[in-house]
Phi, psi and omega in degrees: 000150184275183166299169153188144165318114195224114161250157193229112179260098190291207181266100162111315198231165150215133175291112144247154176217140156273115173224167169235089222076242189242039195227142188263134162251006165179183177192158172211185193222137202207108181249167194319133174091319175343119159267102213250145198319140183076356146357150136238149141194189213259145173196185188235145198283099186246027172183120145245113210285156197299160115103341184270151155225067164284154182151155201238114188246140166285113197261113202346295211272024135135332188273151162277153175217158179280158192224148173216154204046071174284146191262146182312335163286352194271129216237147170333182166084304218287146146257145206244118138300136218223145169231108185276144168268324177253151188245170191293170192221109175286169165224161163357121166034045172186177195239156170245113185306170150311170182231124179233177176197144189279150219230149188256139170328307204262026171273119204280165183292140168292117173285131169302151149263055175221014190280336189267009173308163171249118173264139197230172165270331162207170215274185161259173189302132202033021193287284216287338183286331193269346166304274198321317186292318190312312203283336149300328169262339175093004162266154154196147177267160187229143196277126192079019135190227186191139175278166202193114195241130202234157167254167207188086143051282187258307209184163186257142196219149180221119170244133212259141165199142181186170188253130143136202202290132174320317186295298192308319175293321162324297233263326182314293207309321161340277182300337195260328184295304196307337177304290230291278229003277204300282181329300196278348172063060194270134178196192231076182157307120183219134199238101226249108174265106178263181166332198165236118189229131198247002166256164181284333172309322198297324180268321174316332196261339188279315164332325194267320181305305187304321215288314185297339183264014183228012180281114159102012159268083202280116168199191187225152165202156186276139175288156166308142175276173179270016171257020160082011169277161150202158199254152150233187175199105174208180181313123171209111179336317197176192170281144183271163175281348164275324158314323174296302178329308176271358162241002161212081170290323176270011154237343150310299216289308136021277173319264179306020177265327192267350180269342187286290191300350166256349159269014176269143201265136180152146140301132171149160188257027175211141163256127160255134165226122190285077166221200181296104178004291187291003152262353180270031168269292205302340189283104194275149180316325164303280138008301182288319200280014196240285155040256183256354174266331184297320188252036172033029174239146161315100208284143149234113178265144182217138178281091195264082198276012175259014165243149178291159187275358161269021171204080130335102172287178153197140177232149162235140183258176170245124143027000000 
């Protein structure tokens, strides 16, 4: 079977996973409002920077963006047809505005690679739960360790740790980095601490191992060092599921709290759905009321602090 795109547009998000047969080969995540790479839209030039071509614009519907390769006539003030490249990106206390660039009357919109997707109703049974969870602990394992992945400010950093000879945990490690890429939907400066391998055949074959588990992933890298770094570099779009993770984990979670409870199985007229204090701010009145019209049942939510905010319950009661 070839690959295909399968989305499940869920309560609050839409979901997609690439798969083949029965196995994901990437995935990615979109929530309502959002602005995403290949956008069009309309805004006005309110800061261009000296010496640049550069600049900062107000974008109809209130957000701002960096605009780059400003065309030189183009004057403060102005209003701009906008083709966005980046979609915003939050961090630790701060918003990283879009990213844009002025779109020619005849620039066609950047096709999603979700536009030929299959919208379905739910995924098959657990491919988006071993997603989601990977990206929540930031891991993933490889036989005899596990890779381990952080956002950073500056860069996305994936550090290889495992038992047995630096060369064999290298070379083991090679398929679980190229997974998460793709799972986690990661891109920028993304930076790979392998083992320290001090002959050069040994980083030369891991080098190679990378280059071949990374064909048809458009990005530029760097050979190893002799301290086991290497670099990448590729495109990036928008937030990673890891980026969500680290700046709003109680509204994935949220999220998926909401999806565990519309796949719940069962006779009865009440949905109970179970979760951590600190998600029942976040579960907005829509959502529930998205819900209780998707599964025809009466919603009753309850706060449980003896559950993690990543394992939600949900039941149907009876009368």
């Amino acid at each position: 079977m070839l690959p295909e795109w399968l989305i499940e547009q869920g309560i609050g998000e839409t979901r997609a996973l690439l798969v083949e047969g029965e196995q994901v080969l990437a995935a990615k995540l979109m929530w309502p409002g959002e602005l995403t790479a290949g956008a069009r839209v309309a805004g006005q030039l309110t800061a261009k920077l000296k010496g640049t071509r550069r600049g900062v614009a107000l974008l109809d519907g209130g957000n701002e963006a960096l605009v780059d390769h400003l065309p030189p006539q183009v004057t403060e003030g102005q209003r701009l047809d906008l083709a966005i490249t980046r979609g915003p990106l939050a961090e630790r206390g701060r918003l990283k505005r879009a990213q844009a660039r002025v779109a020619a009357g005849d620039t066609p919109t950047a096709p999603s690679p979700l536009a030929d997707g299959t919208i379905m109703r739910r995924f098959p049974a657990d491919l988006w739960e071993e997603v989601w969870h990977a990206a929540s602990s930031g891991s993933l394992d490889f036989p005899g360790g596990e890779v381990l992945v952080s956002v950073t400010p500056a860069m996305t950093v994936i550090d290889v740790d495992g038992i047995g000879s630096q060369r064999e945990v290298a070379l083991s490690a090679v398929p679980a980095i190229a997974r998460a890429l793709a799972w986690f939907d990661l891109g920028g400066n993304i930076g790979i601490d392998f083992p320290t391998l001090a002959a050069k055949d040994d980083r030369r074959a891991v080098d190679e191992a990378l280059g071949a588990a990374l064909t048809g992933w458009p990005h530029e890298r760097t050979a190893m060092n002799g301290f086991g770094f290497v670099q990448l570099v590729a495109r990036l779009e928008g937030p990673s599921l890891l980026h969500r993770f680290a700046t709003s984990r109680t509204g994935m979670c949220a999220r998926y709290a909401v999806r565990v409870a519309e796949r719940a199985e069962g006779r009865g007229p009440i949905l109970e759905l179970r979760v951590h204090p600190a998600l029942k701010a976040k579960l907005k009145p829509e959502w529930l009321a998205e819900l209780a019209r998707r599964t025809g049942r009466e919603v009753r939510l309850e706060a449980d602090p003896g559950l993690a905010l990543e394992a939600p319950s949900a039941q149907i009661l009876s009368l």
